[in-house]
C-alpha positions in Angstrom: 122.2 207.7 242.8 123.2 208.6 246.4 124.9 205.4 246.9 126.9 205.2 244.0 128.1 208.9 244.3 129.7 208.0 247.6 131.1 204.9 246.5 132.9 207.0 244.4 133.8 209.4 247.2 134.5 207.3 250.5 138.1 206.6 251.6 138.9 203.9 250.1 141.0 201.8 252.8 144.6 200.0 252.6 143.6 196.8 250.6 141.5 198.4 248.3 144.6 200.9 247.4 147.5 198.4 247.7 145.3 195.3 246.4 145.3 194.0 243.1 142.6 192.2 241.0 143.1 188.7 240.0 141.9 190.0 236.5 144.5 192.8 236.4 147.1 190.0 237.4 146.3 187.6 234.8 146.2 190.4 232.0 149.7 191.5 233.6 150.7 187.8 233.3 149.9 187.6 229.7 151.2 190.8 228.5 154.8 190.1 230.5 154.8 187.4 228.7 154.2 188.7 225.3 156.8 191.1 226.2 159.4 188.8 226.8 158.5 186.9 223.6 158.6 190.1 222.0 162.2 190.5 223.3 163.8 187.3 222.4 162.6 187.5 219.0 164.5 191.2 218.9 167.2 190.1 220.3 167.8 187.1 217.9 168.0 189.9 214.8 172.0 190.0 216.7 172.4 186.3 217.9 175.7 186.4 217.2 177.3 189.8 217.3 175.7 190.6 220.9 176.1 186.7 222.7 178.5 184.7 220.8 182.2 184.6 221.6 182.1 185.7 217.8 180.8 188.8 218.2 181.4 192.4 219.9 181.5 190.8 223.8 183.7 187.7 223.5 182.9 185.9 227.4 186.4 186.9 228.9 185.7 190.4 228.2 182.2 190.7 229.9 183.1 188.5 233.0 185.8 191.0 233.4 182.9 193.4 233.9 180.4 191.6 236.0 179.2 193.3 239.1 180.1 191.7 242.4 176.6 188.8 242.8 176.1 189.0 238.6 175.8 185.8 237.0 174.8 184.2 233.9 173.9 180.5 232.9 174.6 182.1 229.1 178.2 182.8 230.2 178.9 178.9 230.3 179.3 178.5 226.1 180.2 180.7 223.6 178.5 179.1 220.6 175.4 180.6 218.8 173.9 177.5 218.7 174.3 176.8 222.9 172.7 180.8 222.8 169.5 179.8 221.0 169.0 177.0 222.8 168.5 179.2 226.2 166.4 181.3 224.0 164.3 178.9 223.1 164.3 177.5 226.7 163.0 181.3 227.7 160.5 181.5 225.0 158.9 178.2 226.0 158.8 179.8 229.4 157.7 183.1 228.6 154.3 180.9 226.5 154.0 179.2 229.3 153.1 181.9 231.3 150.7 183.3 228.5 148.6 180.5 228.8 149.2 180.4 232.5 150.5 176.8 232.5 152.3 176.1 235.8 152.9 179.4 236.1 155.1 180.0 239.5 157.6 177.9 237.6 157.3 179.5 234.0 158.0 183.0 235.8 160.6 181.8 237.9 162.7 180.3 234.6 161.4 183.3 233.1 163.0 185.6 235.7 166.3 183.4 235.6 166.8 183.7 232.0 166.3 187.6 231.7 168.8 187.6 234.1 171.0 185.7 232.5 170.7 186.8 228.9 171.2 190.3 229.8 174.4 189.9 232.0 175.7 188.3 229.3 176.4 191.7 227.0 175.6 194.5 230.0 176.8 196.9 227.2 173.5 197.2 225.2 171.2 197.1 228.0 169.1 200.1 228.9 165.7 201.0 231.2 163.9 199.0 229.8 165.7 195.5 230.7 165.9 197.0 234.3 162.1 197.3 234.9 161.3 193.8 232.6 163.5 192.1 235.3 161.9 194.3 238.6 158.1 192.8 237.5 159.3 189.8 237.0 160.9 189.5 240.3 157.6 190.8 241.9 155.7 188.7 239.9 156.9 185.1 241.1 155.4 186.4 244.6 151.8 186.5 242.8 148.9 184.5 242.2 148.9 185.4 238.1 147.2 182.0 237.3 144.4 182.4 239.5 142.6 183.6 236.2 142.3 183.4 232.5 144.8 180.2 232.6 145.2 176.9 232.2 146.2 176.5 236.2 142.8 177.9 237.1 141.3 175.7 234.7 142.5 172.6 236.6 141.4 174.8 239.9 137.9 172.8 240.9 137.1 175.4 243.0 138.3 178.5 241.2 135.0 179.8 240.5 133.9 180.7 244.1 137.3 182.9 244.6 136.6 186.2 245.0 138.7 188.6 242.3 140.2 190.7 244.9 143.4 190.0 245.9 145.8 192.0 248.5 149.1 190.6 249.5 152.4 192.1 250.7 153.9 191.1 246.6 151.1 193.8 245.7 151.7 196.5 247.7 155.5 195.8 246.7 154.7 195.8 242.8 152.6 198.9 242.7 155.5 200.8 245.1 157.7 199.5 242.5 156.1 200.7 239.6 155.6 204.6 241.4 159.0 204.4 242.5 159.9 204.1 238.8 158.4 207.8 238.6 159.1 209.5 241.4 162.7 208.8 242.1 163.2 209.7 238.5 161.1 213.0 239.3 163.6 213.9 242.4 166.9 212.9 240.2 165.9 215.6 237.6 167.7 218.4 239.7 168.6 220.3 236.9 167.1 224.2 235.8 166.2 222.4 232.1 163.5 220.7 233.6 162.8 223.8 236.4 162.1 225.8 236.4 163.9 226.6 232.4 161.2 223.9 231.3 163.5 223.1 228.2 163.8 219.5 228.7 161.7 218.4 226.7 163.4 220.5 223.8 166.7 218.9 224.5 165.5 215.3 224.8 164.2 215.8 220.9 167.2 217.1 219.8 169.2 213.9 220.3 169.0 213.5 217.1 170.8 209.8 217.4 167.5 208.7 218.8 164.5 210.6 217.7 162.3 209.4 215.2 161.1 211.1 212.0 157.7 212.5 213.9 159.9 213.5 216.7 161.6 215.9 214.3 158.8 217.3 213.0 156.9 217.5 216.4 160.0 219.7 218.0 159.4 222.6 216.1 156.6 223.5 218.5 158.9 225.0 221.6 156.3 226.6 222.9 154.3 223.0 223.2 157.9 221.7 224.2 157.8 223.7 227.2 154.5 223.0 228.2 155.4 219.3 228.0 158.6 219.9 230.2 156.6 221.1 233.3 153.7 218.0 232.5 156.5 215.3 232.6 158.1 216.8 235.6 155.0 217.2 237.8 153.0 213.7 236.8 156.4 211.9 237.5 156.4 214.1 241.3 153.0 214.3 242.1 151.4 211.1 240.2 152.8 208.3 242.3 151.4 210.7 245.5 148.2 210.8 244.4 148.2 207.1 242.7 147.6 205.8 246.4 145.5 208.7 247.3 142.6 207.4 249.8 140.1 210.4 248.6 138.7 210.2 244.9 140.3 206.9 244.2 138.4 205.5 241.6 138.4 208.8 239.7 142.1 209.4 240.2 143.8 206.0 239.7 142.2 205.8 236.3 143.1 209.2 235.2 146.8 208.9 236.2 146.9 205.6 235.0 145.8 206.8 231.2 148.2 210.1 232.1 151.5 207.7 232.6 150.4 205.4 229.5 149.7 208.6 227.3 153.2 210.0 228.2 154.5 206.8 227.3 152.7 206.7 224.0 154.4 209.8 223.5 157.3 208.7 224.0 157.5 205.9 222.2 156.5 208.5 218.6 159.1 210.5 219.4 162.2 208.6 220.9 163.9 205.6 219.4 164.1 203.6 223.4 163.2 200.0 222.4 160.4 198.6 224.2 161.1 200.6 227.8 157.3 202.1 226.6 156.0 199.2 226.0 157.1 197.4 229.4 156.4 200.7 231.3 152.7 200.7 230.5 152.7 196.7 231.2 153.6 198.0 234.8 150.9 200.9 235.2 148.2 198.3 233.9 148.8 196.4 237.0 147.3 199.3 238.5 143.5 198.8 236.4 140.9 198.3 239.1 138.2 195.8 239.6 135.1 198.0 239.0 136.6 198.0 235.1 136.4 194.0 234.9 133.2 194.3 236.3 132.1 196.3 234.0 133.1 194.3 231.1 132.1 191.4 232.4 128.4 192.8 232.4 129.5 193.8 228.6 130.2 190.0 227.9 127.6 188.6 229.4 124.6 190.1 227.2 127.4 189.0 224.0 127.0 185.6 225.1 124.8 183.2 223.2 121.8 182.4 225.7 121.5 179.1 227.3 125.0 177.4 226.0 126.1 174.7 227.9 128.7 172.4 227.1 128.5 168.1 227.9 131.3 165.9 228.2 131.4 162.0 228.8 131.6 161.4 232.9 134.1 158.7 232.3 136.8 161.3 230.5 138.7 163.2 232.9 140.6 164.9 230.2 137.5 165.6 228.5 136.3 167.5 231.5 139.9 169.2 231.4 139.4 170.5 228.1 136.0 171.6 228.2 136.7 174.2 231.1 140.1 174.9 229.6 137.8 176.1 226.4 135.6 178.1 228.6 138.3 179.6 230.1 139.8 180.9 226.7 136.8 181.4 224.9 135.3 183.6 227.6 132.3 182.0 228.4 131.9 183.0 231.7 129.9 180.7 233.5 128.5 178.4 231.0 127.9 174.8 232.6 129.8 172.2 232.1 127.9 169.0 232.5 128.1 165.1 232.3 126.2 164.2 229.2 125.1 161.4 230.9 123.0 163.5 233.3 120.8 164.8 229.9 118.5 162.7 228.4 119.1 164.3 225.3 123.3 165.0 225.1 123.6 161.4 226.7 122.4 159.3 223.8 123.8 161.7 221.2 127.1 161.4 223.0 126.5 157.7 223.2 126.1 157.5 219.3 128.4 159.8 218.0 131.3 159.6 219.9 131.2 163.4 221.1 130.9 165.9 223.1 127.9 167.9 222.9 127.6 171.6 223.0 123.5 172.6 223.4 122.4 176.2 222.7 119.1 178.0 221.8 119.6 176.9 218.3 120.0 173.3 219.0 122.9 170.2 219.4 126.2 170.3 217.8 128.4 167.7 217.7 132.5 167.3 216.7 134.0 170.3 215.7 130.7 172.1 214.7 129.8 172.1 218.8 133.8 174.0 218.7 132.3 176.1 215.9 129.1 177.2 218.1 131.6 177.9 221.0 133.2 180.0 219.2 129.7 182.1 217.9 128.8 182.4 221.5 131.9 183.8 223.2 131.5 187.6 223.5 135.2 188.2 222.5 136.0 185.9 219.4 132.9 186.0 217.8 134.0 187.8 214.9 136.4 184.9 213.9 133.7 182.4 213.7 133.4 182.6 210.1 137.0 181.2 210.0 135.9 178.0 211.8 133.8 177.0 209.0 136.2 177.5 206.3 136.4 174.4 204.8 140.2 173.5 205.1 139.3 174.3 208.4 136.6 172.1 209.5 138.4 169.1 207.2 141.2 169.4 209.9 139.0 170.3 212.6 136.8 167.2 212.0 140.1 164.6 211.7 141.8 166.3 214.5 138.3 165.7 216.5 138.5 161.9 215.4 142.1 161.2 216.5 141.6 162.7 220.2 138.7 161.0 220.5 139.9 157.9 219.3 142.9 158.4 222.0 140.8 159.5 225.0 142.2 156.9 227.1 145.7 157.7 226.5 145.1 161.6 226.6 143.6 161.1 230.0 147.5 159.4 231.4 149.3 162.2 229.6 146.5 164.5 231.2 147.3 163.2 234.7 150.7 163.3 234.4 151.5 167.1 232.6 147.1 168.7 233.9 147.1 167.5 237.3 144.1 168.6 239.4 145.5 171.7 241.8 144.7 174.4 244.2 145.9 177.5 243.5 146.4 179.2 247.2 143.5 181.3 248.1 146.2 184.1 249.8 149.6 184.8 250.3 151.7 182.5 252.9 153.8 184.2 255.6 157.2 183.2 254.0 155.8 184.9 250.6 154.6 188.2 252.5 157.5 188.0 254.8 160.5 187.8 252.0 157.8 190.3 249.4 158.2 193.1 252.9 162.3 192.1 253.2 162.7 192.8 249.4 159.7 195.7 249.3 162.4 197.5 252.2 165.6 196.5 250.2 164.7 198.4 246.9 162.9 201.3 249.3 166.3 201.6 250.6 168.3 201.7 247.2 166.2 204.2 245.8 167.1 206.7 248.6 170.5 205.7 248.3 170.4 207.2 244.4 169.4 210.6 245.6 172.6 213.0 245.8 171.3 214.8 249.1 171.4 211.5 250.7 175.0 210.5 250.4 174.8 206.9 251.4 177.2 203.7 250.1 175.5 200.5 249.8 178.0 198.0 251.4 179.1 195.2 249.1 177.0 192.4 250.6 174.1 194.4 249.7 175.3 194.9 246.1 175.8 191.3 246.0 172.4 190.5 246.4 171.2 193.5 244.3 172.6 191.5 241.6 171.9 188.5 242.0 167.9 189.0 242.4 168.4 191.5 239.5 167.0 194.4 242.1 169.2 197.9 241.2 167.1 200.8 241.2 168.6 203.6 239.3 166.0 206.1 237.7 168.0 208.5 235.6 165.5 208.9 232.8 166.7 212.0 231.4 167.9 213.5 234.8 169.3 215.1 235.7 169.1 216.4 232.4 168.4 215.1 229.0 172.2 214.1 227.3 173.8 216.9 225.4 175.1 215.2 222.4 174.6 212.9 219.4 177.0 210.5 218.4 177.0 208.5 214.8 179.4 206.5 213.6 181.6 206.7 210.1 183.9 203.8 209.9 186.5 204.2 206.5 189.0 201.4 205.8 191.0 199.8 203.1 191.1 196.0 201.6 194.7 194.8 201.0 194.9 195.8 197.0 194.1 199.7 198.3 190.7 200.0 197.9 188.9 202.1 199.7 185.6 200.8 201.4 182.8 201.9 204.0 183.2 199.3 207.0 180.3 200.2 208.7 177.7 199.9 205.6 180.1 197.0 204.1 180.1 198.9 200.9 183.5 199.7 198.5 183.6 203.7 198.4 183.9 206.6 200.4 182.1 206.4 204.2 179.9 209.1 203.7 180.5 211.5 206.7 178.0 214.0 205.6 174.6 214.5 208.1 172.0 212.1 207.6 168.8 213.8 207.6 167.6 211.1 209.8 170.6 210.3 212.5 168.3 207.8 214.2 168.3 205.4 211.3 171.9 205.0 211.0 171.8 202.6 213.8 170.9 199.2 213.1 168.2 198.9 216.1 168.5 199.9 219.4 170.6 197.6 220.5 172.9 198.9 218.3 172.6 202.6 219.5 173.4 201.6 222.8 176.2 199.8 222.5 177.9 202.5 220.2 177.0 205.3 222.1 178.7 203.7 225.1 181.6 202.7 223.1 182.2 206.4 222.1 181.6 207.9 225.5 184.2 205.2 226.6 186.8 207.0 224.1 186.8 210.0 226.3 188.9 207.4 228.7 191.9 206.3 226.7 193.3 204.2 229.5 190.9 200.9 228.9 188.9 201.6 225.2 188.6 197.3 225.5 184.7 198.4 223.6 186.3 199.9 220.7 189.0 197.2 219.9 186.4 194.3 220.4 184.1 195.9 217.8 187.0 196.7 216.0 187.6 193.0 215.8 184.1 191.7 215.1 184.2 193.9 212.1 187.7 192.2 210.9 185.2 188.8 211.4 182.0 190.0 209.4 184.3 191.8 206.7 186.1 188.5 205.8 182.6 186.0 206.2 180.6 188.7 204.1 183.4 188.7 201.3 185.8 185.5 200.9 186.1 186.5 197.1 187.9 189.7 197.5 190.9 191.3 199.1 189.9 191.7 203.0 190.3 194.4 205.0 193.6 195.9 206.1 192.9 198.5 208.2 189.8 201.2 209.0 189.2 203.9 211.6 186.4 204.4 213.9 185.4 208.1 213.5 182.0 209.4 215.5 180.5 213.0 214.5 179.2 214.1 217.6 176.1 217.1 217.8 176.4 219.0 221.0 172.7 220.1 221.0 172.2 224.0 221.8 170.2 226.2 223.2 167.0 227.5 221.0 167.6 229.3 218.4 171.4 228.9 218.2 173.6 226.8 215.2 174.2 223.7 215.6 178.1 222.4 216.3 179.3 219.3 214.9 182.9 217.5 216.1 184.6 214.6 214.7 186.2 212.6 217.1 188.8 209.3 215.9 188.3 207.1 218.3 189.9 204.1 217.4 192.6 202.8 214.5 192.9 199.2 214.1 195.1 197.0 212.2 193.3 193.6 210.7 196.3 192.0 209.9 198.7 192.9 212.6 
């Protein structure tokens, strides 16, 4: 008992704060990439209307809007069809790097094509795009295959690696993520958050984004306030004691579950897109070793005793696939052997064809030695019974036949796209040298944001900010929550007089009354941002280019969405706007016309 109590007490040193398991990397790898899967397939809902030259952001307007260094490979066509292709090209990527297939170049694309998609329309981009693009910068400097992938599957010697990892690109990536905090911490200057402690209170009354348990959940001020002064001091104080050297262990996993509870709160309460989503992808970066370890002793007394799995000599491939399986049926260490070496799995595989897969119960053979797999891996276990479905093992037996009857060419293919390779056992000094160039550049940008500071970032180093996709700019909620809540009400009439609802595409009266839920008048949140931006642009008359785009696009979607009828002559743009008040006082509601446009003119 005395030694583990002060391993849980010594100073832990500088690789063991700034390191990163090779575990935590490959989860990270994997749930990045789910991520961005999960945000191509969101942003496809508005193919069109967000990155087609048919839509609200024709590509003359946005290039007119580029920051100095942007670019954007989606920029070069403004087709839907050239659009999904790239979005197909970055989902191909973004599985790739699930499965950890050539990784370095699936995050690199990956990184590109974020990028790129989101320079296209900068108007509907939010926190969340900013952070996806910050790991995925960080994460082309790290070894996320080294586990849990295909790449270590083809990795002869990636068993005897040892699962701690420290590098310069880690140090960087868990700065990064803390940054996210405590910049954001220092930015809230205003007396709502202190020492008021109203916040909170105003950040669920934007009604335009808060959710229907949000609404109910704000009647608790009292609660409200309590939250205010949490938020405020885990955003200060958490990224301080995230690297603390003293209670470590105990600490890191506290704060860790204290930033992904707040974000679990946050996501209940506030319509924000995925920005929780990919903000607890980052602080899972941050899960140590001892909590693999620990699961791996968990696995290991799941596993089916005495598995081990035989595969021809001769078959290269077959030797591929059977550690590619082990790898992603989580069998730890089972063997992997030449049947040949067994007197037993050697003339079975002789006779049958097969692989052979020998546990305590016996030999399987075909897709029943899959099906015992399968039984003995600790984490899919529970879907065994679906591998002896009958559809199932139908396929599963033909599909056996035809690879086995096509070894010999699998094995070229194998060669050419599976190659043998090394994954690097550390970090090379160009890839700690450019992760401690980059590691000072953001450093110095987050200063920059704070007002005490006073600094202008030359241009060249805007130009690169841009380009790598590296702006810092924490404002979440600071320096105070926003003070109002926009929806739009969009009237027009069709050239015989009638009278129709543009924005719902309905004949009748826009309804300008309150909804009781603001939130859901906004198609997603997408949506929500572009329109809030377009009416806070109103409050500039000079250049309203946001307003007479979507005025445009809704000329378009009108006409496709009703050839058969008269089309629309002419409709105003009209936002209620909520100014959120203090407690206890009414509520004030102004209607501001923002834009009159003309279809036919």
């Amino acid at each position: 008992m005395g030694n583990a109590t002060s391993g849980w007490s010594r100073p832990a040193g500088f690789r063991q704060i700034f390191g990163i398991d090779l575990r935590t990397l490959a989860l990270f790898r994997i749930l990045l990439g789910f991520y961005l899967l999960a945000d191509i397939c969101l942003r496809l809902r508005d193919l069109t209307a967000h990155y087609s030259d048919l839509g609200v952001m024709p590509r003359a307007v946005q290039m007119d809007y580029l920051s100095l260094g942007s670019y954007s490979l989606h920029l070069a066509n403004g087709s839907s069809f050239y659009q999904g292709f790239l979005f197909a090209v970055a989902a191909a990527a973004a599985l790739m790097m699930i499965i950890g297939w050539k990784t370095r170049f699936a995050v690199i694309a990956s990184w590109i094509l974020l990028i790129s998609v989101q320079n296209r329309n900068t108007f509907i981009l939010s926190g969340e795009d900013n952070l996806a693009v910050l790991l995925t910068f960080w994460a082309m400097f790290l070894p996320l295959g080294a586990r849990y992938s295909v790449d270590a599957a083809l990795d002869p010697a990636s068993d005897k690696v040892n699962n701690r990892y420290f590098s310069t690109a880690t140090l960087a990536l868990l700065v990064q993520g803390m940054s996210m905090y405590l910049f954001s911490a220092l930015l809230k200057s205003d007396a709502r958050w202190m020492p008021d402690g109203t916040a909170v209170y105003y950040a669920l009354n934007l009604d335009y984004m808060v959710t229907p348990f949000g609404l109910w959940f704000r009647q608790f001020e009292p609660l409200l306030q309590a939250l205010t002064y949490y938020v405020y001091w885990l955003e200060l104080i958490g990224p301080i004691l995230m690297f603390s050297p003293f209670f470590h262990r105990s600490l890191r996993i506290v704060l860790m579950c204290a930033f992904i509870t707040m974000h679990l709160g946050f996501m209940m309460c506030l319509e924000i897109g995925l920005f929780p989503v990919i903000s607890i992808i980052m602080n899972l970066t941050f899960l140590p070793g001892w909590v693999w370890d620990g699961l791996a002793k968990w696995a290991a007394r799941r596993r089916m005793q005495a598995l081990a799995i035989w595969y021809d000599r001769d078959c290269t491939f077959c030797l591929k696939a059977c550690r590619v399986l082990r790898i992603f049926l989580f069998l730890g260490d089972a063997p992997i052997r030449p049947a040949q070496d067994d007197p037993t799995a050697g003339p079975l595989l002789e006779k049958n064809n097969s692989w052979v897969v020998t546990s305590d119960q016996g030999s399987f053979l075909k897709w029943n030695a899959m099906r015992q797999l399968v039984r003995g891996s600790p984490v899919l276990r529970p879907l065994a019974f679906a591998t002896g479905v009958r559809p199932v093992v139908w396929l599963g037996e033909r599909s056996y036949d035809r690879i086995a009857a096509n070894r010999a060419r699998l094995a070229r293919i194998s060669e050419r796209l599976l190659p043998w390779r090394t994954i690097p056992r550390r970090a090379g000094w160009m890839t700690n040298g450019l992760a401690g160039v980059f590691l000072i550049f953001i450093t110095v940008q987050n200063v920059a944001t704070l007002p005490a500071v006073n600094w202008t970032l030359p241009d060249r180093f805007v130009i690169v900010r841009q380009a790598l996709g590296l702006f810092q700019y924490w404002t979440m909620f600071a320096p105070h929550p926003e003070l109002t809540s926009p929806w739009p009400v969009i009237e027009g009439k069709l050239t015989d007089g009638t009278v129709v609802d543009v924005y719902r595409q309905l004949e009748g009266d826009a309804d300008t009354s309150r909804p009781d839920v603001v939130s859901s008048v906004y198609r997603n949140y997408r949506w929500r941002k572009f329109l809030s931006n377009l009416e806070d642009q109103s409050y500039n008359p000079v250049d309203q280019f946001l307003a007479l785009n979507y005025a445009r696009y809704l000329c378009r979607t009108w006409k496709a969405a009703h050839p058969d009828t008269a089309q629309l002559a002419t409709f105003s743009i009209v936002f209620n706007v909520e100014f959120t008040p203090p407690p206890d006082v009414p509520r004030v509601v102004e209607q501001r016309d923002v834009w009159l446009h003309d279809c036919l003119g």
